[in-house]
PDB file of N, CA, C and O in Angstrom:
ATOM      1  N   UNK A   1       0.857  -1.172   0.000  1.00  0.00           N
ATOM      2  CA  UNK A   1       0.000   0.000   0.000  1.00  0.00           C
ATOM      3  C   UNK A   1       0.902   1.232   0.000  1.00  0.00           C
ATOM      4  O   UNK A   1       1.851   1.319   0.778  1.00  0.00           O
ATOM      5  N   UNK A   2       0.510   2.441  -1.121  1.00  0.00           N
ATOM      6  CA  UNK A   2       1.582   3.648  -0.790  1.00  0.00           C
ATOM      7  C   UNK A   2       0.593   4.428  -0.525  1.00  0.00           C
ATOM      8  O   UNK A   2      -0.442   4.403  -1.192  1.00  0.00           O
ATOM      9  N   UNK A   3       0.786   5.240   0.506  1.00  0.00           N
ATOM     10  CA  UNK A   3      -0.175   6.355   0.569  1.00  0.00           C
ATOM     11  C   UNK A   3       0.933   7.713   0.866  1.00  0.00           C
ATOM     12  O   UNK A   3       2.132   7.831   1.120  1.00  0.00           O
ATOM     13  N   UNK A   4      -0.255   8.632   0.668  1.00  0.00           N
ATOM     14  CA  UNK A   4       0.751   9.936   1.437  1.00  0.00           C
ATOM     15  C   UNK A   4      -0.218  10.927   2.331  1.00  0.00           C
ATOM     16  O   UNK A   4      -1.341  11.421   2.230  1.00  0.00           O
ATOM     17  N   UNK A   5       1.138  10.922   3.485  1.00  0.00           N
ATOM     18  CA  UNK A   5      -0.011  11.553   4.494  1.00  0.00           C
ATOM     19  C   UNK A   5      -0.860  10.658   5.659  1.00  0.00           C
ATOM     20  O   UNK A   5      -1.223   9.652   5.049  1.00  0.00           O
ATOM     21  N   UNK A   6      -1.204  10.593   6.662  1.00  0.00           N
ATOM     22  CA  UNK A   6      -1.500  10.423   7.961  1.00  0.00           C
ATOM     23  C   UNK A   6      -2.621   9.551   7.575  1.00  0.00           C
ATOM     24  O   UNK A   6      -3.209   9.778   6.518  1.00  0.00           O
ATOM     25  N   UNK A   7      -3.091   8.235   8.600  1.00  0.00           N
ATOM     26  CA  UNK A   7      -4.231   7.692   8.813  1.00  0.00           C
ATOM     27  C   UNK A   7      -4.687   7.907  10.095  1.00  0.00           C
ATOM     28  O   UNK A   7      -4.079   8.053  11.155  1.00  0.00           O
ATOM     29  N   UNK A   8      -6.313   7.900   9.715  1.00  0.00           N
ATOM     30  CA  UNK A   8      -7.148   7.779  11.547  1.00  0.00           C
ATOM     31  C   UNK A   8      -7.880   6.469  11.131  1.00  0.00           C
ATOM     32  O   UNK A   8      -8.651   6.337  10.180  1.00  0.00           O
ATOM     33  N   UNK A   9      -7.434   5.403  12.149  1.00  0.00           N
ATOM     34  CA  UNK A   9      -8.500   4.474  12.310  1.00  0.00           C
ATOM     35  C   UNK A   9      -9.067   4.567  13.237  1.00  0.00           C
ATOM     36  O   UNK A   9      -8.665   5.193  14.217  1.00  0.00           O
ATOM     37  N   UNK A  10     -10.223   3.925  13.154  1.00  0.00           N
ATOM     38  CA  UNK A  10     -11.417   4.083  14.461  1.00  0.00           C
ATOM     39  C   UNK A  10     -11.589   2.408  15.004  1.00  0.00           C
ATOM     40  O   UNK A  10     -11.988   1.607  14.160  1.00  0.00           O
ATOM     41  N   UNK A  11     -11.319   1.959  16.253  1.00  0.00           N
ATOM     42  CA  UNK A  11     -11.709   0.493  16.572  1.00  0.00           C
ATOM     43  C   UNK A  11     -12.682   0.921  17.869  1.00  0.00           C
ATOM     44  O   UNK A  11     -12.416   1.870  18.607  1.00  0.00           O
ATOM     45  N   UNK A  12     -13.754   0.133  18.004  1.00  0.00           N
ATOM     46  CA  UNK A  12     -15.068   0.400  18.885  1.00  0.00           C
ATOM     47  C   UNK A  12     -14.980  -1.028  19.433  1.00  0.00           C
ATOM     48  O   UNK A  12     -14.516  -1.843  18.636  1.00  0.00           O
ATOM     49  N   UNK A  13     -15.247  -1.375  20.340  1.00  0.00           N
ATOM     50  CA  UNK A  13     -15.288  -2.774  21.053  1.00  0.00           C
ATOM     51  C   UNK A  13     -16.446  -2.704  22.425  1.00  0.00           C
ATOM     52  O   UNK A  13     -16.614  -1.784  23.226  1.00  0.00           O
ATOM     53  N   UNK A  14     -17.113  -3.989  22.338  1.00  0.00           N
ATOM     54  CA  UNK A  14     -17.824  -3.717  23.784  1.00  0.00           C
ATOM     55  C   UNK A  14     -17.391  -4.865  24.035  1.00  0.00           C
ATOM     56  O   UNK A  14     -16.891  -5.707  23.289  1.00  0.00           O
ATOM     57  N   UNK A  15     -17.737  -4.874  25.823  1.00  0.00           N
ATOM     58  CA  UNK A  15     -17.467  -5.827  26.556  1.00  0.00           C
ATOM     59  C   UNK A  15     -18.342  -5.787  28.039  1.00  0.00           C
ATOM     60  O   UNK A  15     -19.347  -5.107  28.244  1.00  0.00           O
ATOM     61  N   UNK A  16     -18.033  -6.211  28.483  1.00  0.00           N
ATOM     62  CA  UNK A  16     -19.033  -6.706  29.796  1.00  0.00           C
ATOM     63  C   UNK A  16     -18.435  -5.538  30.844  1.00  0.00           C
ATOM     64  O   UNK A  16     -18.928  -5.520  31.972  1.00  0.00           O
ATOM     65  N   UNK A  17     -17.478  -4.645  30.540  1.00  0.00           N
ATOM     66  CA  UNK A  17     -16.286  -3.804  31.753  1.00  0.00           C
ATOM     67  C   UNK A  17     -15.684  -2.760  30.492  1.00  0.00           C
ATOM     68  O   UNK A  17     -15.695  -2.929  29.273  1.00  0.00           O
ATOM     69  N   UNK A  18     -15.294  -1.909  31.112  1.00  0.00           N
ATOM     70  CA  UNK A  18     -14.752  -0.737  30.093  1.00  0.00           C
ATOM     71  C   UNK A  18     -13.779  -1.446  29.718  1.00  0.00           C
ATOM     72  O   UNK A  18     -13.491  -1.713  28.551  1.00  0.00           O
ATOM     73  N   UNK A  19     -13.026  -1.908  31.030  1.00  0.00           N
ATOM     74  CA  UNK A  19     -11.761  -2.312  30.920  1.00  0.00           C
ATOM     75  C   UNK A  19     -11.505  -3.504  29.583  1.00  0.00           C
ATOM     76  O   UNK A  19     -10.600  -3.587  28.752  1.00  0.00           O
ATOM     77  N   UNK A  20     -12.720  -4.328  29.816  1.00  0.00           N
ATOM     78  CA  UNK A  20     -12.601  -5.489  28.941  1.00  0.00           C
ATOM     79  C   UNK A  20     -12.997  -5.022  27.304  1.00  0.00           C
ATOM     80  O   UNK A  20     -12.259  -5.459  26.422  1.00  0.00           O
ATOM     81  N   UNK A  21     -13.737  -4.461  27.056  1.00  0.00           N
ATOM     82  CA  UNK A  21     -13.768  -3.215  25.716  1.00  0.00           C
ATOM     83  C   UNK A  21     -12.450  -2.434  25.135  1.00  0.00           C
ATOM     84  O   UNK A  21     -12.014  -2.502  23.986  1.00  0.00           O
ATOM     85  N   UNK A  22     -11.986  -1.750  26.120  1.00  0.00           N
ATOM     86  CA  UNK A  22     -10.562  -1.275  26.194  1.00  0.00           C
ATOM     87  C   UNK A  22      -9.627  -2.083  25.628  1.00  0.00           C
ATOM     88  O   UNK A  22      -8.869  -1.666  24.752  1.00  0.00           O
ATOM     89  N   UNK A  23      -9.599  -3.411  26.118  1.00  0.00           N
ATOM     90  CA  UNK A  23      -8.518  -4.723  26.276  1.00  0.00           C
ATOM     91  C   UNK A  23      -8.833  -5.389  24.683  1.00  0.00           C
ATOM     92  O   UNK A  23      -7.995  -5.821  23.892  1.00  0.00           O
ATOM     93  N   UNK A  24     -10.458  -5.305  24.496  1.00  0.00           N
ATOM     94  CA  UNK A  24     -10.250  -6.356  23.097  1.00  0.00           C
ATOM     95  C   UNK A  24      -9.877  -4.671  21.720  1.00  0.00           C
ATOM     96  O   UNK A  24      -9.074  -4.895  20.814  1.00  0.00           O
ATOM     97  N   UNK A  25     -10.426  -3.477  21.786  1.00  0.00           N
ATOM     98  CA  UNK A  25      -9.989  -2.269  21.090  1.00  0.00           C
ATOM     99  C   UNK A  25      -8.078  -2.506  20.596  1.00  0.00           C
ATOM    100  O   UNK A  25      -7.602  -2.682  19.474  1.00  0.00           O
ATOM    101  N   UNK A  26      -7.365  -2.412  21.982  1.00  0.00           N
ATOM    102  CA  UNK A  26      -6.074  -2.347  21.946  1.00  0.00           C
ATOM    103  C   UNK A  26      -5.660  -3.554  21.064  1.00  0.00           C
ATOM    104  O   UNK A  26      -5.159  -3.344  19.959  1.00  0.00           O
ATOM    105  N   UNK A  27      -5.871  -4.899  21.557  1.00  0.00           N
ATOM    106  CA  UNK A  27      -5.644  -6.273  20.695  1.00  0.00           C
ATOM    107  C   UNK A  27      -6.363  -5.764  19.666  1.00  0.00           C
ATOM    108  O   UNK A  27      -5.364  -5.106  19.373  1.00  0.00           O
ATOM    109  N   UNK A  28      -7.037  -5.489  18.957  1.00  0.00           N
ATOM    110  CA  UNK A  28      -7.484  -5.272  17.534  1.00  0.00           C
ATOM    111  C   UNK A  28      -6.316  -4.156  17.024  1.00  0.00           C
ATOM    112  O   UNK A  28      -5.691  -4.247  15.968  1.00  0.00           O
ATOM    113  N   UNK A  29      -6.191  -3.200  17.920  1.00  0.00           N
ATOM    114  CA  UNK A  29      -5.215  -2.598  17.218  1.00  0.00           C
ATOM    115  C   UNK A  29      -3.598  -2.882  16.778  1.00  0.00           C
ATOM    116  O   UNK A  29      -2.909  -2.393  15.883  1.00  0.00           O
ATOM    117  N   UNK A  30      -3.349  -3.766  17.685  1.00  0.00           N
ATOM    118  CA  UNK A  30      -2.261  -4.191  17.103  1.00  0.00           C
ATOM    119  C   UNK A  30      -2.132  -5.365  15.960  1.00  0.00           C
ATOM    120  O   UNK A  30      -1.099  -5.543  15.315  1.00  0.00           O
ATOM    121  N   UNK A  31      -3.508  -6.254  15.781  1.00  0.00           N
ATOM    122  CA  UNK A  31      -3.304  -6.568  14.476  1.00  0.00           C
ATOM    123  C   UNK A  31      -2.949  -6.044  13.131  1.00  0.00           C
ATOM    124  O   UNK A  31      -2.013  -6.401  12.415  1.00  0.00           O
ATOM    125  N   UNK A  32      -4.149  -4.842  12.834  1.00  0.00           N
ATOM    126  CA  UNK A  32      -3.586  -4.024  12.401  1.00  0.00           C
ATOM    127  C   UNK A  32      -1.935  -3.497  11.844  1.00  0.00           C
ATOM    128  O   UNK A  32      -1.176  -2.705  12.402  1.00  0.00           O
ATOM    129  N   UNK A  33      -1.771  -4.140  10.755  1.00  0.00           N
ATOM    130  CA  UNK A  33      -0.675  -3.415   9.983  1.00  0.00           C
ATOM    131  C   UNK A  33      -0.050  -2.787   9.099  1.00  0.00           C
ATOM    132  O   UNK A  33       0.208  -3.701   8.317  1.00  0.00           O
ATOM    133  N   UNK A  34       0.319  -2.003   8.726  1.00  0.00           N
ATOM    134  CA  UNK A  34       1.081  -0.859   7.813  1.00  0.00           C
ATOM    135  C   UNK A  34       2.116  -0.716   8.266  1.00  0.00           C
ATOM    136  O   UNK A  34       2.385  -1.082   9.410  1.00  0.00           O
ATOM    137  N   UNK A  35       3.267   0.072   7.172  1.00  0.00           N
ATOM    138  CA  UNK A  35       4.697   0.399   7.456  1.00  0.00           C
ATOM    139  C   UNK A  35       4.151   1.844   8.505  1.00  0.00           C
ATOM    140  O   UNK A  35       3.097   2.477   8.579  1.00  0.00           O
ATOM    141  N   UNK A  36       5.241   1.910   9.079  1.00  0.00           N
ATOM    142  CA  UNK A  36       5.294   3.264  10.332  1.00  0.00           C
ATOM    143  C   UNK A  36       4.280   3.274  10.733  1.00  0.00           C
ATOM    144  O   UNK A  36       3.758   4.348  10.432  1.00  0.00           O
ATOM    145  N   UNK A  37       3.414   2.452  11.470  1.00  0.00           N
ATOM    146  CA  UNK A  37       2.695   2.292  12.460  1.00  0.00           C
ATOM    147  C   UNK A  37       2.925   2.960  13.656  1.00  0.00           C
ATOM    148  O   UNK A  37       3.967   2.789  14.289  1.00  0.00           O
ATOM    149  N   UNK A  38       1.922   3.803  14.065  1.00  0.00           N
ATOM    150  CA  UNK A  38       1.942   4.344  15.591  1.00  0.00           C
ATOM    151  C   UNK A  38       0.558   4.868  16.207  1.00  0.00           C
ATOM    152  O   UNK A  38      -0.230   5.712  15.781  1.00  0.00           O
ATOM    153  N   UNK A  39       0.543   4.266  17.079  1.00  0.00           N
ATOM    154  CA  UNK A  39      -0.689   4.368  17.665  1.00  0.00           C
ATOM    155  C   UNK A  39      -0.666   4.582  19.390  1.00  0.00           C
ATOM    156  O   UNK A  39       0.268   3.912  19.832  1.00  0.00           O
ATOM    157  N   UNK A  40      -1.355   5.259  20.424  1.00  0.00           N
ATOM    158  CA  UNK A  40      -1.485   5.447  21.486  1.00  0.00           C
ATOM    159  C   UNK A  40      -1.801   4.363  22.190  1.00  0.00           C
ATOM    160  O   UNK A  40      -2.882   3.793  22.047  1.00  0.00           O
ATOM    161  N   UNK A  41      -0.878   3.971  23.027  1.00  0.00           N
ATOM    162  CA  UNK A  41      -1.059   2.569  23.536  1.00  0.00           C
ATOM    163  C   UNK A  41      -2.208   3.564  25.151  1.00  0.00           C
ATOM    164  O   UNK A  41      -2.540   2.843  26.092  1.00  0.00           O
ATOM    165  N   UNK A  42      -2.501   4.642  25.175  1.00  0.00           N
ATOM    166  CA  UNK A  42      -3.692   5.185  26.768  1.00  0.00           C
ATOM    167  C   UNK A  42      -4.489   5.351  26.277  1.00  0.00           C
ATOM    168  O   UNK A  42      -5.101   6.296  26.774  1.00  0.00           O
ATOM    169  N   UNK A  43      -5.193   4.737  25.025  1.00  0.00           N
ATOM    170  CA  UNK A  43      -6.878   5.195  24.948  1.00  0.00           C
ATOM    171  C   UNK A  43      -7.529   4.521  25.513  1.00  0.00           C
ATOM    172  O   UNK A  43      -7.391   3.297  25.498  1.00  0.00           O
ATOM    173  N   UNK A  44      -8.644   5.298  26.334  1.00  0.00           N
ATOM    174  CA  UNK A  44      -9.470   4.876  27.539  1.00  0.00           C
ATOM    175  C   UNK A  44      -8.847   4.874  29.220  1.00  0.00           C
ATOM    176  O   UNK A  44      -9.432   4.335  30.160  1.00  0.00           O
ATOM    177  N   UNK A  45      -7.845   5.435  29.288  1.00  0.00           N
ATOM    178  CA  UNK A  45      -7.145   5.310  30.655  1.00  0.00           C
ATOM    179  C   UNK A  45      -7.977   6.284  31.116  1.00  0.00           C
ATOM    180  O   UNK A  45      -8.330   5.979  32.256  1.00  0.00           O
ATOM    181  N   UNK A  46      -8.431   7.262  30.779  1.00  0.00           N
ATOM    182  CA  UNK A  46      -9.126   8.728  30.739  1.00  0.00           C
ATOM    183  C   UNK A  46     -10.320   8.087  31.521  1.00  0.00           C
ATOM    184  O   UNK A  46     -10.628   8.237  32.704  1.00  0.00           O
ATOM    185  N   UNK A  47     -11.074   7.121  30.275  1.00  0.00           N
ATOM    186  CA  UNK A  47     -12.581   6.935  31.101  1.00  0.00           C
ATOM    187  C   UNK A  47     -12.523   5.678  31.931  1.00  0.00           C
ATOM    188  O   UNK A  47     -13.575   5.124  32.251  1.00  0.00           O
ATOM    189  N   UNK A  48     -11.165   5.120  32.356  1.00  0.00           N
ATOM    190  CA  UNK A  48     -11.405   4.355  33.487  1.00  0.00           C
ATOM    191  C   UNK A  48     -10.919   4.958  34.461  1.00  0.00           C
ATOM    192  O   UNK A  48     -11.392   4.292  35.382  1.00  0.00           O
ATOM    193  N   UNK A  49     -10.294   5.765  34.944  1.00  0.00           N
ATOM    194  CA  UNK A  49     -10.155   7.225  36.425  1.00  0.00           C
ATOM    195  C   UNK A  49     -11.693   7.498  36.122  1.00  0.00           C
ATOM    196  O   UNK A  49     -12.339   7.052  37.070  1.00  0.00           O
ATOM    197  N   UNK A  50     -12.530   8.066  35.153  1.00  0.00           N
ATOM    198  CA  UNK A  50     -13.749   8.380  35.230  1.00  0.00           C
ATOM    199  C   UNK A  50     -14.619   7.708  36.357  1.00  0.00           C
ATOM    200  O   UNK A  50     -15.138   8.139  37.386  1.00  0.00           O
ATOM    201  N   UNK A  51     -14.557   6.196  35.603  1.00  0.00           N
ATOM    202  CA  UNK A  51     -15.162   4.810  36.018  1.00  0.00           C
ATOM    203  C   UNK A  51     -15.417   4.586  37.865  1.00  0.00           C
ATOM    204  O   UNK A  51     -16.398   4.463  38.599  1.00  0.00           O
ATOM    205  N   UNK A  52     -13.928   4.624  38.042  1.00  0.00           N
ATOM    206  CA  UNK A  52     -13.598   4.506  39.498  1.00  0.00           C
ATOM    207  C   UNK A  52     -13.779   5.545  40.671  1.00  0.00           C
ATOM    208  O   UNK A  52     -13.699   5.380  41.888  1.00  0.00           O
ATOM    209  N   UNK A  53     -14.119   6.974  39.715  1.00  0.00           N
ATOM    210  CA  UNK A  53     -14.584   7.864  40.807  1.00  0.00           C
ATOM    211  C   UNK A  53     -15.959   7.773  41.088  1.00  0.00           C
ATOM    212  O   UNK A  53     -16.397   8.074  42.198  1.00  0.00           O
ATOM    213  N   UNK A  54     -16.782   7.320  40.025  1.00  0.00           N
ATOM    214  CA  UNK A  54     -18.205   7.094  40.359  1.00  0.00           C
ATOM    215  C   UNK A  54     -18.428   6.166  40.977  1.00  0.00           C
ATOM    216  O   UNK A  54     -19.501   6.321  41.558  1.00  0.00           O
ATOM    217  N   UNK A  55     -17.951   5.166  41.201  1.00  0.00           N
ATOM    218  CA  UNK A  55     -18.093   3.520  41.812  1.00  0.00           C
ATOM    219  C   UNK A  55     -18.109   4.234  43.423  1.00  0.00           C
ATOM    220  O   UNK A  55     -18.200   3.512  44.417  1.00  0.00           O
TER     221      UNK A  55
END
């Protein structure tokens, strides 16, 4: 594949726990491959501090 210029992928996952949504999102994302791959290994760290202040 040649492209030029930046990708946004979007991965959505549910699960029974944020955490477990979170967990299968991340594993999907690293299947995911292309040359120069980079991706944010803290998405969702945000809405699990959320999670735990409401509990």
């Amino acid at each position: 594949m040649l492209t030029n210029g930046g990708r946004v992928i979007a991965i959505t996952s549910f699960g029974n726990s944020m955490q477990e949504a979170i967990g299968k999102s991340m594993k999907n994302a690293e299947i995911i491959s292309y040359d120069k791959k980079n991706y944010r290994k803290d998405i969702g760290q945000d809405l699990m501090k959320l999670e735990k202040v409401k509990s």
